[in-house]
N, C-alpha and C positions, 0 to 999 in steps of 0.2 A: 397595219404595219407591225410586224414581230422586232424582237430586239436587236436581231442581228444587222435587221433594214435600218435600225436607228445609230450603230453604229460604225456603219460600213461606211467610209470616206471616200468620196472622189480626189483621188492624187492626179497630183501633175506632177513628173521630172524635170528638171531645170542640168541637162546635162548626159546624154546616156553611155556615161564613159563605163568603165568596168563595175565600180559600185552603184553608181546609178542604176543598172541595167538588172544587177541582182539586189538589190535591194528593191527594186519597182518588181520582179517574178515573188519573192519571197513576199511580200504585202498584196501582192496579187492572190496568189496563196492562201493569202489567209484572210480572203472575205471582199479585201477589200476593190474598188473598180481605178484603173488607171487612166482617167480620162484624155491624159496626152503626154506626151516627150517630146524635146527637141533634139534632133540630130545632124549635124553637117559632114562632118569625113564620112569616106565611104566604110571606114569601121565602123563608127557610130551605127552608121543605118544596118548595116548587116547585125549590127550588136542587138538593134531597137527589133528588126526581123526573129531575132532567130530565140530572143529570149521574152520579148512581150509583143508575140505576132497580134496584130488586129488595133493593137493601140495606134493611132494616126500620130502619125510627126505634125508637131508644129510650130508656128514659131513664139520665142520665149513670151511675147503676152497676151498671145491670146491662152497658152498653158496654165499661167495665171489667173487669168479671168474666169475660165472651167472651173481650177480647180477648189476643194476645201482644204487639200493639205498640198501643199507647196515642197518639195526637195528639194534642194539645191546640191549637186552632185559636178558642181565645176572645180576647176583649179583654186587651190587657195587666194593665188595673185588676183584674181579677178571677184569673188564673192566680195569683197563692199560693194567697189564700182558698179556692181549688174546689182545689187541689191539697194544701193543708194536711187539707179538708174529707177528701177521702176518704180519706187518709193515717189521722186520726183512727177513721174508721170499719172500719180496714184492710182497704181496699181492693186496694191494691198488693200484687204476690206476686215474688217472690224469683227472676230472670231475665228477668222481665215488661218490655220493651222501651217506657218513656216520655218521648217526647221533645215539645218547643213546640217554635212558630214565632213568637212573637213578639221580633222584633229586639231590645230594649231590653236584653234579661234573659240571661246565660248559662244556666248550669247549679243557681244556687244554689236558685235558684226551686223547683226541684224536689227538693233537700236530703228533706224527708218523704216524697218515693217513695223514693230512694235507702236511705235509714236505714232502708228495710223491703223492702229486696235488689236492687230493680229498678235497671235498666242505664238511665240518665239520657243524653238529649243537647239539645241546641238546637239548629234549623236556623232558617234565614232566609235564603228566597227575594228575591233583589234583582230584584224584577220588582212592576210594579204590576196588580193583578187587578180582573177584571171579572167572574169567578165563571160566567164562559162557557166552551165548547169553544175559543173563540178565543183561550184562555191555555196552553192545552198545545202547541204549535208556540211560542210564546213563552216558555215554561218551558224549552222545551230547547235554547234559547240564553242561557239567565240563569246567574247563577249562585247558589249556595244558603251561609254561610256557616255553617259547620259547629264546633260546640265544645263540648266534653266531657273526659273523661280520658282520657289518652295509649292507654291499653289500651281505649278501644273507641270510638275514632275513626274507624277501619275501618269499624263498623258504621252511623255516618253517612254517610260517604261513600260504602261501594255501597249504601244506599241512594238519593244523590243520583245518581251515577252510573246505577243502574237506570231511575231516570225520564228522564235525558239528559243532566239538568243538568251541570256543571261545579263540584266543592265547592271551596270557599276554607276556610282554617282559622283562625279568630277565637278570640283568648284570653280565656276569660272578664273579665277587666280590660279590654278594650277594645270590648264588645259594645255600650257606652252610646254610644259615641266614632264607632264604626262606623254604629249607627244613625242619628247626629246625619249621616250624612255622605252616608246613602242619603235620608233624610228631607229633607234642604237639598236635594237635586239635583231629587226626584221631586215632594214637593209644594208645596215654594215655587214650582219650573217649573210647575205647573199655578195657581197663584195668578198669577204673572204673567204668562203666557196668557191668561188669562181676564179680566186687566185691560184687556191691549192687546185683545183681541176688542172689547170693553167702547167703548175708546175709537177705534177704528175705525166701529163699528156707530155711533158717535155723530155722525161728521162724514158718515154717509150712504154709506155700502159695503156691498153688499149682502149677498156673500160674505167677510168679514173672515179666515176663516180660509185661503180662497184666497190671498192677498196677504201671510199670515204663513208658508204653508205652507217654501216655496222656501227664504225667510230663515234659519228656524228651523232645519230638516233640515242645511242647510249648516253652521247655527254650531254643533249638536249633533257632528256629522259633524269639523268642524276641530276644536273642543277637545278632543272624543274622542283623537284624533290626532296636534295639537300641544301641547292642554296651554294654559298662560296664553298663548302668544306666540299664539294663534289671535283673540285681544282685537284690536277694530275700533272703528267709533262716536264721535261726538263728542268723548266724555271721553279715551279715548285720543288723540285728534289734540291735545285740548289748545283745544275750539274752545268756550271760554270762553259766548260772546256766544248758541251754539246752546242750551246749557244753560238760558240764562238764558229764551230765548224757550219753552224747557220748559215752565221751569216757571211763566212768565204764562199759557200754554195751560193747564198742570195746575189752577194756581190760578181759571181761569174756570170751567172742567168742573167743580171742587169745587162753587161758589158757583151755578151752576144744575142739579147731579145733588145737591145736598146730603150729600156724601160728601167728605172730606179722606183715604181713604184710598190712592189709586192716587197722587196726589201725594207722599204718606208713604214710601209703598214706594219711587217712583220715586228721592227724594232718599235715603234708606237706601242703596239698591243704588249709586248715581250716587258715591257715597263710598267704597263701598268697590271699584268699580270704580275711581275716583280712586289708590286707594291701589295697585290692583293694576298701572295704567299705568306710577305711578312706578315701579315693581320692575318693569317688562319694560324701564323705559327710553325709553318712548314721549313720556314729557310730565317735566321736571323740577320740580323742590320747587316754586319759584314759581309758576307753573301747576298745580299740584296746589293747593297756597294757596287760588289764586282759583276756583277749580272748588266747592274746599269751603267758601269763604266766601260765592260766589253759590247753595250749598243752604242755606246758613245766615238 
């Protein structure tokens, strides 16, 4: 047996939702053998099809009992429950490799694999999935936030490493803090995209996203880069009177789309970009004042 036989792992998926699906091709990829997945919707199975053909569906213990390294790729709500569930049933075997992906939760979650020998970790991909091929060249510019105990740390990271990724090291105490921070970036950005699409398409633009495209890549691109001082727009100049004409605009669009929410969000954001002006220096106290009293 050469080296790569000694460290190639039989995985099981426990979930073949979108990350599931490409993080099982991407470790597929890289050596290792996927002995099972489970799938029920008729996504899933199309999902399990089309991105780990040959791997058999089955059900969550006998996935288990195959595998050496265990996935777990469910919804947050549910990863104790299913992981206390088989814990009870003992399932878990004693250097048996179990780790999630869901952001929220470090390692404690899996406390009842651990207490019956198995090697515990968390990873979490800072990358948003489409549960396609088009997520592996994108996986291996992200980066994967890796946490566990000091002695097998290592084994999260070459495995993040083997896929391409980049591991970061996240301390169980800050996994909630951390999530809240990839969460605020990924899908609030996509709710307020989908506003301004929203209200472009409304005054008669055919291609909306054409017209955002340019904008957006830039202002992604500078803050990446600069950080707050990359802050532009209205409220940073301190241009009072443009605010105001906002939100007469916002307030009509509400009263004939029958919707107060893109109005909401806009004044939400418009404050605390207010707040972030004053801290770069752009617009002083009084001007911040009036900014926030004309969202009030």
């Amino acid at each position: 047996m050469n080296h790569e036989d000694e460290t190639r792992l039989g995985i099981g998926i426990i979930g073949t939702g979108r990350v599931g699906a490409v993080l099982g091709s991407a470790l597929r990829a890289a050596g290792h053998a996927i002995v099972g997945t489970t799938a029920t919707s008729e996504a899933s199975l199309d999902r399990a099809e089309a991105m780990l053909p040959g791997v058999p569906v089955l059900d969550i213990e006998t996935v288990v009992e195959r595998a050496e390294l265990v996935l777990f790729t469910v919804k947050d709500d549910v990863l104790a429950e299913l992981v206390a569930g088989l814990a009870r049933l003992g399932r878990f075997k004693p250097g048996q490799i179990v780790l999630h992906c869901a952001g929220r939760f470090g390692t404690e979650v899996l406390a009842p694999a651990a207490a019956a020998g198995a090697i515990v970790l968390a990873l979490h991909p800072s990358l948003s999935f489409t549960g396609t091929s088009m997520d592996l060249p994108r996986l291996r510019q992200a980066t994967i936030a890796v946490t566990g105990a000091k002695a097998v740390l290592p084994i999260g990271q070459a495995l993040v490493v083997e896929i391409g990724a980049e591991p970061v090291l996240v301390a169980e105490a800050d996994r909630a803090l951390y999530h809240a921070a990839i969460a605020h970036a990924a899908n609030h950005t996509v709710v307020v995209l989908s506003q301004a699409l929203e209200l472009l398409a409304s005054v008669g633009i055919e291609d909306p996203a054409r017209v955002l495209r340019a904008l957006v890549e830039a202002s992604v691109a500078n803050t990446l880069q600069s950080g707050p001082a990359a802050l532009t727009g209205p409220v940073s100049r301190g241009d009072v009177e443009t605010v105001r004409a906002h939100l007469a605009a916002l307030d009509e669009y509400a009263l004939s789309a029958g919707t107060p929410e893109i109005r909401t969000a806009y004044a939400a954001l418009a404050r605390a970009t207010a707040g972030r002006a004053l801290a770069n220096g752009t617009i002083d106290a009084a001007t911040a004042a009036r900014i926030v009293d004309a969202l009030e």
